[in-house]
N, CA and C of each residue as an Amber inpcrd file, in Angstrom:
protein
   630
 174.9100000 124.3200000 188.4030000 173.7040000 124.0340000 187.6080000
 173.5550000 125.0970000 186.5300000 173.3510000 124.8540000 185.3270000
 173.5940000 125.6150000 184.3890000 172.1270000 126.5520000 183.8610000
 171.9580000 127.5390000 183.9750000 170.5260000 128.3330000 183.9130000
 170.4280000 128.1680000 182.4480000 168.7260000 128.3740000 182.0090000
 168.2760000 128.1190000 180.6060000 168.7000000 129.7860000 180.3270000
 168.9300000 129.6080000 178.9100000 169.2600000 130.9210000 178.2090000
 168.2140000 131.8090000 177.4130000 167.9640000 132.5980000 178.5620000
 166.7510000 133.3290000 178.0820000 166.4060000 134.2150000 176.8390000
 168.0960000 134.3150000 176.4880000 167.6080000 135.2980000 175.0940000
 167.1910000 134.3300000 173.7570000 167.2510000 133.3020000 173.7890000
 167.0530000 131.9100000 172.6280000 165.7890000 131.9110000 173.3780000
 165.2310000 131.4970000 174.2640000 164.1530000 130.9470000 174.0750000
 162.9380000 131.6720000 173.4850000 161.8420000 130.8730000 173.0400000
 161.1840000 131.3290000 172.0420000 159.8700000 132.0310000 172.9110000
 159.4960000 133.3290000 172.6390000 158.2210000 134.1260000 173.1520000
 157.1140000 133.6690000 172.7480000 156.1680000 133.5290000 173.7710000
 154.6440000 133.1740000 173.5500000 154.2980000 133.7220000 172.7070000
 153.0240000 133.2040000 171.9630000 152.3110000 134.0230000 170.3780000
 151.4180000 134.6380000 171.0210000 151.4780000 135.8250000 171.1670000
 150.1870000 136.7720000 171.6360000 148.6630000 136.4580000 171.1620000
 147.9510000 135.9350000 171.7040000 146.4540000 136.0190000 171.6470000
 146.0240000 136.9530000 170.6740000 144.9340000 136.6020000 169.7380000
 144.1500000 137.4050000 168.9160000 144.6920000 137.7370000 167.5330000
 145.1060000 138.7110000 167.2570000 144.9050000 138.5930000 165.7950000
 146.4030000 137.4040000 164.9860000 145.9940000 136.6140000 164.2460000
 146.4440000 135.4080000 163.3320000 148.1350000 136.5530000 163.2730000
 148.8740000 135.6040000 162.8600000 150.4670000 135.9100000 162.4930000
 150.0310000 136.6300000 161.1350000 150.7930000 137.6840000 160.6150000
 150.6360000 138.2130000 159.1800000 149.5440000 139.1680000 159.1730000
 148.2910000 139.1770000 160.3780000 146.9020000 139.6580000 160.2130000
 147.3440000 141.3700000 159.2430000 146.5990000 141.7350000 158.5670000
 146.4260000 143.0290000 157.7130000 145.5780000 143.8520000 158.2080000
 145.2340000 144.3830000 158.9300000 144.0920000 144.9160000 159.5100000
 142.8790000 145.8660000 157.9360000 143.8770000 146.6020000 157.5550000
 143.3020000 147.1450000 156.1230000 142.8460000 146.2570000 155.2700000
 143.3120000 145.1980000 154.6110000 142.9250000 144.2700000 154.1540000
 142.3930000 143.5420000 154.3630000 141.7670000 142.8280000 155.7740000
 140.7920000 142.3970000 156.2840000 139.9010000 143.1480000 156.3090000
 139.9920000 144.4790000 156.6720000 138.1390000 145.2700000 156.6860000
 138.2710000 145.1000000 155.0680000 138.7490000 145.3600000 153.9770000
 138.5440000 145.3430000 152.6800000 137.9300000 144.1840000 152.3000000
 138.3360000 143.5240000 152.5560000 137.4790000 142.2910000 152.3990000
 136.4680000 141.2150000 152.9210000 135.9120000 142.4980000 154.1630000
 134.8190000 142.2580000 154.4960000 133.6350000 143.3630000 154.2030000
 134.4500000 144.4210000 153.7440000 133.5910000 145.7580000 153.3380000
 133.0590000 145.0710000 152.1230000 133.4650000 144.0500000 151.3620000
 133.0840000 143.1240000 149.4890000 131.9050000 141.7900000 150.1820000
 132.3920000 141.4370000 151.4270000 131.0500000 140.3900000 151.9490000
 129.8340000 140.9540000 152.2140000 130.0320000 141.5950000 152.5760000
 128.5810000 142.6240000 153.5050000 128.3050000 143.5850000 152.4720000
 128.8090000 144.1270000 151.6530000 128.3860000 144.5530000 150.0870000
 127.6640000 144.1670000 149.0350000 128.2470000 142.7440000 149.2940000
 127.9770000 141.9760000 147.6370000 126.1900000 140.9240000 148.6810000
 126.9450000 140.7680000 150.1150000 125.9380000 139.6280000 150.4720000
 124.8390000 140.0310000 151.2510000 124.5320000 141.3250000 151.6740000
 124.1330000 141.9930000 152.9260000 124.6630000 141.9940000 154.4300000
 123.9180000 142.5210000 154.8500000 124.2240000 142.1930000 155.9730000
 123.9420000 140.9120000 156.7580000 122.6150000 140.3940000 156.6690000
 121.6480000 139.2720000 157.2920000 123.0300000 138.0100000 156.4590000
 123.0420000 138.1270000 155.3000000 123.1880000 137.0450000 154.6030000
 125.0080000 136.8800000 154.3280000 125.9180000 138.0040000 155.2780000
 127.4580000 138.0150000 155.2020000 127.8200000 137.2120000 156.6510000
 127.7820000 135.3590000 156.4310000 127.8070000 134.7910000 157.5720000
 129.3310000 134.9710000 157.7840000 129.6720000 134.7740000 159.4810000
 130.3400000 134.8080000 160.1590000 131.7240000 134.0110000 159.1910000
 130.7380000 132.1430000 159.0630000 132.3200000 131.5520000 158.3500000
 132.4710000 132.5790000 157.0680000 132.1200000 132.8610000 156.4760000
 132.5150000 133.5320000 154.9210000 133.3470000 134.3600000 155.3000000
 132.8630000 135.8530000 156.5140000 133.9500000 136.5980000 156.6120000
 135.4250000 136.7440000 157.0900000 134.8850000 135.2620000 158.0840000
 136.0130000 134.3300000 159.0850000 137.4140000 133.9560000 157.4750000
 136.4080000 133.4390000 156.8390000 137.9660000 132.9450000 155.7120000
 138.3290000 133.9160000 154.6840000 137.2490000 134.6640000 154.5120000
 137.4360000 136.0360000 153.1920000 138.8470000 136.7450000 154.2160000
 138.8090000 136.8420000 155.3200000 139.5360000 137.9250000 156.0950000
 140.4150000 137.4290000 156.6630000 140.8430000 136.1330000 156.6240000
 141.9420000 135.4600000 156.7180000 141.9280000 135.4990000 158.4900000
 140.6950000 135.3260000 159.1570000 141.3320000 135.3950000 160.3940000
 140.0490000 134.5260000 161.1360000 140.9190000 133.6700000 162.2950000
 139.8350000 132.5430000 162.7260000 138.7070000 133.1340000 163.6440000
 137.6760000 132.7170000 163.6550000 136.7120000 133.5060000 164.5110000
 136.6660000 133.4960000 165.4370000 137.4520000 133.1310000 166.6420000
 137.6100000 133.6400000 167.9360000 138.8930000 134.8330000 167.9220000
 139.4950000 135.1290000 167.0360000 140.0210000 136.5330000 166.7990000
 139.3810000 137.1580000 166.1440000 138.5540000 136.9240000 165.3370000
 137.5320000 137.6800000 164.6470000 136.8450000 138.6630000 165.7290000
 135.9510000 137.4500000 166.9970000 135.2920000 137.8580000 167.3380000
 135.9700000 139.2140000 168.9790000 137.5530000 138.5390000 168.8270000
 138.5080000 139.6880000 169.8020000 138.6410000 140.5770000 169.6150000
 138.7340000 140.7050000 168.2520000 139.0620000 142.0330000 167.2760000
 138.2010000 143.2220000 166.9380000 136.6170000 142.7170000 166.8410000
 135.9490000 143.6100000 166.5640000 134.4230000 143.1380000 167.7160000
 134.2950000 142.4010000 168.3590000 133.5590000 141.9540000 169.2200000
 132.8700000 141.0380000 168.8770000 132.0120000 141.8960000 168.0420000
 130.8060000 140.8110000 167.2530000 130.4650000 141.0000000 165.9530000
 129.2860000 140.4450000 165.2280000 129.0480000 140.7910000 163.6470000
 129.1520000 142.2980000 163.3280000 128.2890000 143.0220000 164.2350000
 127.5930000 144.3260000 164.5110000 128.9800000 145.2190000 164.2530000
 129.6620000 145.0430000 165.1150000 131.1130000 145.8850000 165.3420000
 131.9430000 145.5250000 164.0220000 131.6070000 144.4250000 163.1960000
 132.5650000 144.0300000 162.4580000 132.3580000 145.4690000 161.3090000
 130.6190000 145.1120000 161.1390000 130.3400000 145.5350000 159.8690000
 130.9240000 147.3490000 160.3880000 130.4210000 147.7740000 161.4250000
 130.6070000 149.3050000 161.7050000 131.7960000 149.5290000 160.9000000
 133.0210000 148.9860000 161.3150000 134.1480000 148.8020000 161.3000000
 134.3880000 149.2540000 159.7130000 133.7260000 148.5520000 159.0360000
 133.9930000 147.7980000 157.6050000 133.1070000 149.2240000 156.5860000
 132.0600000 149.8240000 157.4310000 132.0980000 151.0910000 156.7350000
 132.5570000 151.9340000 156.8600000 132.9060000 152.2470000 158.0850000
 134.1550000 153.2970000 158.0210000 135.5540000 153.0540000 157.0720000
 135.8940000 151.6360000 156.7690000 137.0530000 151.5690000 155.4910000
 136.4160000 151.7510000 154.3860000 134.8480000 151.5310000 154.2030000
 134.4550000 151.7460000 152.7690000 134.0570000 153.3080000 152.4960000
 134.0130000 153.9840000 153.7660000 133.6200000 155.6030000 153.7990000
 135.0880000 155.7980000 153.1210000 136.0740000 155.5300000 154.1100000
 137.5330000 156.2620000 153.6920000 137.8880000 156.3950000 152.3230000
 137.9880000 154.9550000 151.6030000 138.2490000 154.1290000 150.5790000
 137.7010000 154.3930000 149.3440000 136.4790000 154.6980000 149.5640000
 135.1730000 154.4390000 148.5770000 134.4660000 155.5080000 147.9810000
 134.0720000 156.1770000 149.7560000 133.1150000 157.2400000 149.3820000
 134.0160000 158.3060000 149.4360000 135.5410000 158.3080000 149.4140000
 136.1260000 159.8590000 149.5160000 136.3350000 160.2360000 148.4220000
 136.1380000 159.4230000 147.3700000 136.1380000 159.5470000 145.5970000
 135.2160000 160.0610000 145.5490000 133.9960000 159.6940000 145.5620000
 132.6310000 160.3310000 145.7710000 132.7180000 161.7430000 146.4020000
 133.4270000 162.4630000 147.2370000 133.2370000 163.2220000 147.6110000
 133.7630000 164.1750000 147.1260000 135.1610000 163.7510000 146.8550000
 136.5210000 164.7850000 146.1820000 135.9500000 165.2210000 144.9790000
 134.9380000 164.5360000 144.5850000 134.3540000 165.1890000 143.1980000
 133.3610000 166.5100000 143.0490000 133.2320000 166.8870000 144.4040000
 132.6550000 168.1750000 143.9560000 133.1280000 169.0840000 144.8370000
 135.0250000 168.8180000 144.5700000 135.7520000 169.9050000 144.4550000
 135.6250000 170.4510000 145.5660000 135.1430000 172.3750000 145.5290000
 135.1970000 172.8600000 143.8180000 136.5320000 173.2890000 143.0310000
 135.8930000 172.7780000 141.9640000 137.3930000 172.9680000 140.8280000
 136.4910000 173.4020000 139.4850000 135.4440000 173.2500000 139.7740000
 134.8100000 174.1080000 138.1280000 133.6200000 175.0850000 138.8800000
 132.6350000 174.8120000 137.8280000 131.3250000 175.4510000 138.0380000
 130.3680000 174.2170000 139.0070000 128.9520000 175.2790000 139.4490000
 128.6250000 173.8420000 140.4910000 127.8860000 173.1840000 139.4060000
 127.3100000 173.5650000 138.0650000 126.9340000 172.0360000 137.5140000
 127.8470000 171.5020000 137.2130000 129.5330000 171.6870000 136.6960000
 130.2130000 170.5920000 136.6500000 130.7580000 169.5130000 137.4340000
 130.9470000 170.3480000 138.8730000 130.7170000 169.7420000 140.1420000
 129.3980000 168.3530000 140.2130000 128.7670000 168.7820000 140.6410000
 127.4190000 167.6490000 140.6970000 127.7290000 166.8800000 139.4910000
 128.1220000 167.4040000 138.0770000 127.3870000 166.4150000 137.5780000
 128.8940000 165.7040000 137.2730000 130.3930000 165.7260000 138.2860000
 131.6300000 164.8930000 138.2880000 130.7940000 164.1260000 139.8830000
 130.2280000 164.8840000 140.6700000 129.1900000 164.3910000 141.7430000
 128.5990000 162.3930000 141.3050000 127.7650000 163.3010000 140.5590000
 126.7670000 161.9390000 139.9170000 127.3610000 160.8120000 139.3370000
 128.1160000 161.2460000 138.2900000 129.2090000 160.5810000 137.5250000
 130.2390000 159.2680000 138.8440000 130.5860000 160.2750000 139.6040000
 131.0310000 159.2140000 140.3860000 130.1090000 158.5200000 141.6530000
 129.0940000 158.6670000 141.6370000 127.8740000 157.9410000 141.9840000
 127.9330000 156.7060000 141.3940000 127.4630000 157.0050000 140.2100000
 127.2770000 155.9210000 139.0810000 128.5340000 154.6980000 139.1320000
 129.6350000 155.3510000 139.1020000 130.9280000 154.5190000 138.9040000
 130.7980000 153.5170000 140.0130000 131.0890000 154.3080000 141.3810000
 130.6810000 153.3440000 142.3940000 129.9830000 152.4890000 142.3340000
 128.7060000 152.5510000 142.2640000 127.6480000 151.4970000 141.9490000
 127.2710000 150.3970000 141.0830000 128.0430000 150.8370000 140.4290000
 128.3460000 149.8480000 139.0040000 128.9980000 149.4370000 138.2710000
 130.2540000 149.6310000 139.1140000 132.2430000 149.3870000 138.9250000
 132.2680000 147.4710000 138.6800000 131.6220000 147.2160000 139.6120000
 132.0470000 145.8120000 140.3890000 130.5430000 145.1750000 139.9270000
 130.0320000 144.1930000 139.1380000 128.9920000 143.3650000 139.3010000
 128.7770000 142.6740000 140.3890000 129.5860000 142.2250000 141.4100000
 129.9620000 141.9050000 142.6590000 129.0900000 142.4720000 143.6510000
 129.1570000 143.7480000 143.7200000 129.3300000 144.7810000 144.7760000
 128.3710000 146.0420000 144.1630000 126.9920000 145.6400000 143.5600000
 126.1650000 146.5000000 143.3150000 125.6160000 147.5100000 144.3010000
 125.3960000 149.3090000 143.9040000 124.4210000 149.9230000 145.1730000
 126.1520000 150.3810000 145.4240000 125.3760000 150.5180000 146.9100000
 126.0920000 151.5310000 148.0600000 126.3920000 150.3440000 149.3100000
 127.1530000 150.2990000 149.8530000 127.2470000 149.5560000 151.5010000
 126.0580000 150.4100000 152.3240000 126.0250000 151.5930000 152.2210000
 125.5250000 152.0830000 153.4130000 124.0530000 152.7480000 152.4250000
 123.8040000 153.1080000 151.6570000 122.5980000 153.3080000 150.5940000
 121.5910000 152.1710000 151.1110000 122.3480000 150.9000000 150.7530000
 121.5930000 149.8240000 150.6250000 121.6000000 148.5730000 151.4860000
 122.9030000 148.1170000 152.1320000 123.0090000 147.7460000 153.0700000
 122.8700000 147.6350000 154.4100000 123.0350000 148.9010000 155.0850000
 123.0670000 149.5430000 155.9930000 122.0900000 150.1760000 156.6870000
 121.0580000 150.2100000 155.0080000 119.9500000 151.3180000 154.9380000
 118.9870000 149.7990000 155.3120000 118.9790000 148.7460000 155.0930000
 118.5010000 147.4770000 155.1800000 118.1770000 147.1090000 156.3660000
 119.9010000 147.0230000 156.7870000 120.3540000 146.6440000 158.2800000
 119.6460000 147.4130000 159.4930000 119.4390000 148.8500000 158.9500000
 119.2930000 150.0260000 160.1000000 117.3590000 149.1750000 161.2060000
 116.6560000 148.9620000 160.4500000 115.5510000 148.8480000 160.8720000
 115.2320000 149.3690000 162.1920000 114.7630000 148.4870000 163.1610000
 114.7730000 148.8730000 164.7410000 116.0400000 149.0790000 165.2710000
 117.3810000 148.9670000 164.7950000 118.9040000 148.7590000 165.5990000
 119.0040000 150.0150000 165.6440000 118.6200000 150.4600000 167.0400000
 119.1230000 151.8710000 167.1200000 121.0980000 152.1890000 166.7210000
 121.9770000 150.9210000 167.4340000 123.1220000 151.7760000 166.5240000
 123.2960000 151.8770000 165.3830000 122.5430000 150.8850000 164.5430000
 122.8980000 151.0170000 163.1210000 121.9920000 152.2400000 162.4870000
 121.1750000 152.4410000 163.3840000 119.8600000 154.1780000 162.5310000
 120.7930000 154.7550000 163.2590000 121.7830000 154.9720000 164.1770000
 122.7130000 156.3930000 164.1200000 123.4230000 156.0330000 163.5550000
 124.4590000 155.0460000 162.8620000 125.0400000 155.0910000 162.3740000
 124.6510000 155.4820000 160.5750000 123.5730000 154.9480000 160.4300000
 122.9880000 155.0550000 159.1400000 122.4100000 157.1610000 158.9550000
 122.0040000 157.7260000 160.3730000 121.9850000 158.6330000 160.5970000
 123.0000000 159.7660000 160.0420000 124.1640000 159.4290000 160.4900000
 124.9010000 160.1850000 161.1530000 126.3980000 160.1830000 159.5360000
 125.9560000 158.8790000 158.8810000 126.6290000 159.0590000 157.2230000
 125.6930000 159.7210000 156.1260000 124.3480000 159.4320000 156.2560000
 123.5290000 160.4680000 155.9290000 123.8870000 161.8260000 155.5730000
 123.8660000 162.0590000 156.9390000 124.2730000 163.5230000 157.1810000
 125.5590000 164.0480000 156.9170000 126.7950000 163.4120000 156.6440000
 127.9560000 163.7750000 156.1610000 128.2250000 163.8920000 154.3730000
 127.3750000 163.4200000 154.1110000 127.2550000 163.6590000 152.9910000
 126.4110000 164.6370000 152.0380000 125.3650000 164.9240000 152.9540000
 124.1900000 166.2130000 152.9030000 125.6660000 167.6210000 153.5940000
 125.8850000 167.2200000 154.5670000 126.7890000 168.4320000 154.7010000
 127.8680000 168.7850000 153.8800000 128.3890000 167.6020000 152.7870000
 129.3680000 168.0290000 151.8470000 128.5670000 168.9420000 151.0510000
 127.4530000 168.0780000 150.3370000 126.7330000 168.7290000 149.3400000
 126.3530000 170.0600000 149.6840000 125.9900000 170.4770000 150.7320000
 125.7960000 171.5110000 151.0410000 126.9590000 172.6800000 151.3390000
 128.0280000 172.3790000 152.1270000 128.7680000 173.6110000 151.4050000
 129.0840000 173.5860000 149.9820000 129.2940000 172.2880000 149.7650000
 129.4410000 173.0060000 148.1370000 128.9490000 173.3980000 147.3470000
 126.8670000 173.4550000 147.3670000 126.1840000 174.7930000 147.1540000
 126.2400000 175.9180000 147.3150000 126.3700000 176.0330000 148.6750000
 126.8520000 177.4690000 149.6500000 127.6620000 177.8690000 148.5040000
 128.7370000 177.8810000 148.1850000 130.0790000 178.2030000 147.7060000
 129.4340000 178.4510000 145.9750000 128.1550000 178.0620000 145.7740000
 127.8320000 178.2900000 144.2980000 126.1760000 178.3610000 144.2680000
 125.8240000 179.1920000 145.0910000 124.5290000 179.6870000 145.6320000
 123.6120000 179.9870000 144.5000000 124.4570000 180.6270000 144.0430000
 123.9690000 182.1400000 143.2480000 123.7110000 181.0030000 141.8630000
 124.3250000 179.9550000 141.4730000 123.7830000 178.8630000 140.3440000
 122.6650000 178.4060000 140.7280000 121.7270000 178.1020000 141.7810000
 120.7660000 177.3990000 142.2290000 119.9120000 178.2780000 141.4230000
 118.7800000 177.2190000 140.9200000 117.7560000 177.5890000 140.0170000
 116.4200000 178.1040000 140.7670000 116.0480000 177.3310000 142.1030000
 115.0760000 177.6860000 142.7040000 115.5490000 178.7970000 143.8180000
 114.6500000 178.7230000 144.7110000 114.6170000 179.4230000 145.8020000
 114.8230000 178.7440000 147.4060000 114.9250000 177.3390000 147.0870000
 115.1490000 176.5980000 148.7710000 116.5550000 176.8540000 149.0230000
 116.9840000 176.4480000 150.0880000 117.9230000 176.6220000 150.9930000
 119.2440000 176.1190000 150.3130000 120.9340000 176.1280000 150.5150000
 121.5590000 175.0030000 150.3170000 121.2300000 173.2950000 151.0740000
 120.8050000 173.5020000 152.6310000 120.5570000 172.7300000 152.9750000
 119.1680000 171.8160000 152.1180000 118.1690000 172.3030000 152.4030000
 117.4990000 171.0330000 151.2360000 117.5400000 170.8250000 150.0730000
 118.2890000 171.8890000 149.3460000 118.6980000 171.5600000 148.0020000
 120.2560000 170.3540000 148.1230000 120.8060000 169.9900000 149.1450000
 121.1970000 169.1910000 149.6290000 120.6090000 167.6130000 149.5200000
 119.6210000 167.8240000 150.4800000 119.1780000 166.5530000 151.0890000
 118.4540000 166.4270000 149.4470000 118.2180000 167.0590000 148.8520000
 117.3230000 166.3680000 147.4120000 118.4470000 165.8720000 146.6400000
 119.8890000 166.6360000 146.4710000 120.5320000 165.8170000 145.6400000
 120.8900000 164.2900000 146.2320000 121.3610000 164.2990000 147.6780000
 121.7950000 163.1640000 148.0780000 120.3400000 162.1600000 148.4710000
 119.3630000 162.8850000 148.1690000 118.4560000 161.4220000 147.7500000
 118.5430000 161.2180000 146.7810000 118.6170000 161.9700000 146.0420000
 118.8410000 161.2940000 144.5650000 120.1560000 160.2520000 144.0990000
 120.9670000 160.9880000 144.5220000 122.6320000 160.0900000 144.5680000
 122.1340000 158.3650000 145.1670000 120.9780000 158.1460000 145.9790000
 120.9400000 157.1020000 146.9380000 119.9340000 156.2960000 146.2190000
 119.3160000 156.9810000 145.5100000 117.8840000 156.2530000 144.7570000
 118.7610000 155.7350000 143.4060000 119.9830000 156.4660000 142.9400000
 120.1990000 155.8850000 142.2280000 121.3870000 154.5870000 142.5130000
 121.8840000 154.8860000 143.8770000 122.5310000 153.4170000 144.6110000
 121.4450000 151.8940000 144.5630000 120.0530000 152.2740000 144.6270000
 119.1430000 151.6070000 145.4420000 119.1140000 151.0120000 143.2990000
 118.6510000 151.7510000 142.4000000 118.4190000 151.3650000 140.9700000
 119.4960000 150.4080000 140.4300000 120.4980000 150.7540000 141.0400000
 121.9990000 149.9530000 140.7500000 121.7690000 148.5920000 141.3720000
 121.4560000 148.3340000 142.5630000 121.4470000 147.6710000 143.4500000
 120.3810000 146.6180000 142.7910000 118.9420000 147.1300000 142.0380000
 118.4890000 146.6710000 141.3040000 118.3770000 146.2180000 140.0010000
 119.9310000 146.7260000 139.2360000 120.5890000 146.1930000 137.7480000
 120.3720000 146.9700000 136.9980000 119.6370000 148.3160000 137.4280000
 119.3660000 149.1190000 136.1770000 120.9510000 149.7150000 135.5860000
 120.8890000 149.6180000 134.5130000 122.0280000 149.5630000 133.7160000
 122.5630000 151.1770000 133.9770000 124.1470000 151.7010000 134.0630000
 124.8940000 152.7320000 134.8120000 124.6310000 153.6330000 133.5740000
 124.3170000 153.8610000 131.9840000 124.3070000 154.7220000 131.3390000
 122.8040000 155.2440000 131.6090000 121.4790000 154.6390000 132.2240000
 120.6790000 154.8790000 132.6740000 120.6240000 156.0900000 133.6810000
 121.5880000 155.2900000 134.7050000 121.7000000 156.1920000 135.7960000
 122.4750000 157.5750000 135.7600000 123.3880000 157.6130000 135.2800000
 123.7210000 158.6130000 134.6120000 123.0080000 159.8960000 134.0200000
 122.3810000 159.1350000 132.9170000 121.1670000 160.4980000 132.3760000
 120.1800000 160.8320000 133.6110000 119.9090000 160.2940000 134.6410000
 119.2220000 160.3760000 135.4130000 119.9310000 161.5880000 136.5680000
 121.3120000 161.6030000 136.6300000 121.9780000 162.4440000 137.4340000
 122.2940000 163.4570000 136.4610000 121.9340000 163.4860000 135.3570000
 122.6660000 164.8200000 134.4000000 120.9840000 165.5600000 134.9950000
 119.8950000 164.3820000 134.8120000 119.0930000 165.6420000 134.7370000
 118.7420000 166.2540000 135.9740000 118.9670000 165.5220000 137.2780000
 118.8660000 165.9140000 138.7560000 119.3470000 167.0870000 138.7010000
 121.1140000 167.4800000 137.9830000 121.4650000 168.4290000 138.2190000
 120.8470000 169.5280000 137.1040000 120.6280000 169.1060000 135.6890000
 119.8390000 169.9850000 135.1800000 118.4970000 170.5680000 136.2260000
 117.8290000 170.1830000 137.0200000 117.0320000 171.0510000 137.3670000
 117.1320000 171.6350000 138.7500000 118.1890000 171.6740000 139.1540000
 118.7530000 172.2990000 140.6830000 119.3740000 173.7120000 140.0810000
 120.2000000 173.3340000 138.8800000 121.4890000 174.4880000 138.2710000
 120.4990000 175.4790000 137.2280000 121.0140000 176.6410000 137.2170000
 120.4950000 177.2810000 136.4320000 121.1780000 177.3800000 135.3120000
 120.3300000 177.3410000 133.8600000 120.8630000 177.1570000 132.9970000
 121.8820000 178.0180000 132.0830000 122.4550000 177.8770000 131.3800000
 123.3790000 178.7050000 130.8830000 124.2740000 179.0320000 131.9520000
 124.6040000 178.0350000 132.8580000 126.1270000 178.4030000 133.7670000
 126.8310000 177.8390000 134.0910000 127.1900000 176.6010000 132.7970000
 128.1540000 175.6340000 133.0690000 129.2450000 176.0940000 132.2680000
């Protein structure tokens, strides 16, 4: 009796993610749904076909909506906001810093008509309401970005115009960086926003030390 030949025969298709799946390119193009649509309003089918993957692997892959979006800011942190960050160096003075800072604020926010604001400024900041994981998560990017800004005061102290701390001279620029995500988000035009971050940093920096 002649045995079947096991090295020809063909292997089961593993469960869950689609043949070809991209994993990078799927959060990318759900980091542009939940951007452009919110959160409430980035339904399941949209991200199901934007991401090329059917929604019972969708839902294997990352569990649920909740996990999707987490997911999807951490590629837009990597992706997005590390431009944003790399910009204040340091490689000059700290007003040139902040104000390559602001500058790429602005860009972000107003690169893409698509994809106005911030994911996590405005989205996230939306989403957070009562969801305790999304207020730590909304928490906890907050704060990574107050801690950039802040050593890179530290490191240019002695430019600070007032007398507060690096730390809340921190948290004032990166509200400001966020108010002007939130103005974007609302169409105010990016050469607007701009003069608006020259002058944030005009009154943090002391003058005559750029």
């Amino acid at each position: 009796m002649n045995q079947p030949d096991t090295n020809t025969a063909p292997l089961p298709r593993p469960r869950g993610r689609p043949r070809g799946f991209e994993p990078q390119q799927a959060l990318d193009a759900a980091v542009r749904v939940f951007w452009s649509e919110g959160y409430d309003g980035a339904a399941i089918s949209r991200l199901s076909r934007d991401m090329g993957m059917p929604k019972a692997s969708l839902y294997q892959e990352f569990g649920d909506k909740e996990g999707l979006f987490l997911a999807a800011i951490g590629r837009y942190v990597e992706t997005r906001l590390s431009t944003v960050a790399q910009a204040l160096g340091p490689s000059g003075t700290l007003k040139a810093d902040l104000d390559r800072f602001f500058e790429a604020v602005v860009t972000l926010a107003t690169s893409d008509p698509a994809t106005p604001g911030c994911l996590i400024s405005c989205v996230l900041a939306d989403a957070a309401g009562s969801n305790a994981r999304l207020r730590k998560e909304l928490d906890a990017r907050f704060a990574a970005l107050e801690s950039r800004l802040r050593s890179r005061i530290e490191v240019g102290r002695m430019e600070i115009a007032g007398a507060e701390s690096p730390a809340v001279t921190a948290i004032l620029l990166a509200s400001v960086a966020r108010g002007l995500m939130l103005r974007a988000r609302a169409g105010t035009d990016g050469g607007t926003l701009q003069e608006v971050g020259r002058a944030a940093v005009n009154l943090v920096v002391r003058s005559g030390k750029d």
